[in-house]
N, C-alpha and C positions, 0 to 999 in steps of 0.2 A: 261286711258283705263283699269287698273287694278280694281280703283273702283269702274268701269261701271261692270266689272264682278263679285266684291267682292259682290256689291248693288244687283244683279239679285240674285247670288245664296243665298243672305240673303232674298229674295222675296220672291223666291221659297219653303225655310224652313220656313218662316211665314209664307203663303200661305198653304201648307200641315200641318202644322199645325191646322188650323182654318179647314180645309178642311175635316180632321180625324178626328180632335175634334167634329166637327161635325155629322160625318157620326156616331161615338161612341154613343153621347146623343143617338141620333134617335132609336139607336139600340138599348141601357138601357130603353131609354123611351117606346117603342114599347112589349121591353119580348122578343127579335128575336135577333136571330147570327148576330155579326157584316160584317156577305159578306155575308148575305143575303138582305141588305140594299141596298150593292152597285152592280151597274148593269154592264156588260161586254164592255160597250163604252165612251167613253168622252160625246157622248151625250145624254147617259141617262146618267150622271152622271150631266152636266149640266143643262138638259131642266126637269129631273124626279127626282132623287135627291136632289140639293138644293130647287128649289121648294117645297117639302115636309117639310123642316128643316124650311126655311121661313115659313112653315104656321101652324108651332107649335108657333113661337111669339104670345105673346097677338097681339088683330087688331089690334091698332095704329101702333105699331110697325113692324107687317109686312105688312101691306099695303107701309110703307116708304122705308123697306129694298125689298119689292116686286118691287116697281116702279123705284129705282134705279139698282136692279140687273139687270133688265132687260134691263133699258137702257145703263148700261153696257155691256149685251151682243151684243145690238145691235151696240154700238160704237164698240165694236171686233169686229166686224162681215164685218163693213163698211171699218174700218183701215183695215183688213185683206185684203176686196175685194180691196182694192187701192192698196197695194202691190202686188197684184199678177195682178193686171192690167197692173201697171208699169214697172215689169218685162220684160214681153210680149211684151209692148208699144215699151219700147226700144230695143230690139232684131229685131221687127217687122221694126224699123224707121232706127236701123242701117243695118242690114245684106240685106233690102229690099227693101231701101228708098222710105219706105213710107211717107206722110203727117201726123204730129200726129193724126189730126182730122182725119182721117183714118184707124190708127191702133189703137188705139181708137175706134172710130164705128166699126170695127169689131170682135176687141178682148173680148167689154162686150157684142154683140151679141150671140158672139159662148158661151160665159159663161153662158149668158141668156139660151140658148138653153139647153145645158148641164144640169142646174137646175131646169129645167121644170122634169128631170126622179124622181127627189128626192119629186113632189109637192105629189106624186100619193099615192098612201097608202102601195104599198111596199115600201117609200123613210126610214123612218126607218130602215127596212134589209137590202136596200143597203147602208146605213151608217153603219151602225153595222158591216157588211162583208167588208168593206176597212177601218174601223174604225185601225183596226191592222196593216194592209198593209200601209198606209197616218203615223199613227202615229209612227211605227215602223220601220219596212223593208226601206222605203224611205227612212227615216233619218238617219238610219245607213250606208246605199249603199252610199248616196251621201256625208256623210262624209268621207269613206274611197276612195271614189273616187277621190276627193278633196285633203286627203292626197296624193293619188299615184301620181296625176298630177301634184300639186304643187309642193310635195316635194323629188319625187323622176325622174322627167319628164323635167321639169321648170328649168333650172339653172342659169338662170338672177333671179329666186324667192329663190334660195337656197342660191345666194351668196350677199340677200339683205339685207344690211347692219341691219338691226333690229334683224338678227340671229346671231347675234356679240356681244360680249362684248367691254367694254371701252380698257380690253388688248388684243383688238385684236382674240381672242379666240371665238369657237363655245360656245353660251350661250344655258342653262339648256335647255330652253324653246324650241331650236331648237330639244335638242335630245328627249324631253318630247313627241312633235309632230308627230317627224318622225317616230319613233319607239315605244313608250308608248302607246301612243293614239291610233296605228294603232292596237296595238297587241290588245289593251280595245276593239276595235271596232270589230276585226274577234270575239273575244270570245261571243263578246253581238249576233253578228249576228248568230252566229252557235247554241246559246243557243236560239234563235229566231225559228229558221228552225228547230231544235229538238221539242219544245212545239208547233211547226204550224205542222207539219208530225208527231205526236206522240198518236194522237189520230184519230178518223174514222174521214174518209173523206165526209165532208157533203156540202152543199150549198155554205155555205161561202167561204170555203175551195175552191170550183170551179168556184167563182166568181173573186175571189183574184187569 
């Protein structure tokens, strides 16, 4: 498990890597500030940005890196929508007992439906305005939430034997969790809420 996380956060530093290194050239090659290249979402940053950077290769070469990126996106896209199906599926088949083939047909319906708001030509704005909220706010709320329940809530998960050492003693990782992670996590969210309320209040703002 250790160098399932070791491998990710070495992904992530190659990955930004290439990612910066990138968005740099563009910005050299162009004569223009390096943020004013990159744009305020993940997706402009993936559907408008690398796009751009692919079509500074010579053809051959970006037609090849053109027609795999994309089909890379679109394998994201597809892995992603099967996890959040499955999610669902199963909350849906246990707490409801439904038939899969049922919670199934109605939980890629409702999705279906849902995705119908993004086809329209403000679907852009409304990405952009939860672009923050989805990638930020969410993932810090349900991590600290996750700490309070698990580890301050749970005591059949507090006293589970992988928060032990071999002498018997609370291990690092337990106190890292409890209290490390959760303090990292107020700070990140407060510094969240300070740069969300720190400026006027506009669209996004009241969408979110």
């Amino acid at each position: 498990m250790l160098w399932v996380v070791i491998a990710e956060i070495l992904t992530s530093i190659i990955a930004g890597l290439v990612i910066f290194g990138g968005i740099g050239y563009m910005a050299h090659a162009q004569q223009v500030p390096f943020e004013s290249v990159i744009t305020a979402s993940l997706f402009g940053l993936g559907f408008v940005v690398f796009p751009q950077a692919i079509a500074m290769f010579p053809y051959a070469l970006r037609v090849v890196l053109g027609t795999f990126f994309f089909f890379c996106i679109f394998i994201t896209g597809i892995t992603g929508l099967f996890s959040i199906v499955e999610i669902a599926v199963g909350n849906f088949e246990i707490e409801c007992g439904w038939s899969r083939r049922k919670a199934v047909t109605v939980i890629t319906a409702v999705i279906f439906v849902l995705s119908l708001f993004y086809t329209g030509g403000n679907g852009t704005y409304i990405i952009d305005a939860l672009d923050v909220m989805v990638s930020g706010f969410n993932v810090v709320l349900s991590g600290l939430l996750e700490i309070i329940v698990f580890m301050y809530c749970a005591s059949h998960i507090m006293e589970h034997p992988v928060w032990f050492s071999h002498s018997g003693k609370r291990a690092f990782r337990y106190y890292a969790l409890k209290y490390g992670a959760l303090v990292v996590l107020c700070c990140v969210l407060v510094s969240f809420l300070i740069a969300e309320f720190s400026g006027a209040m506009g669209l996004t703002h009241i969408i979110r």
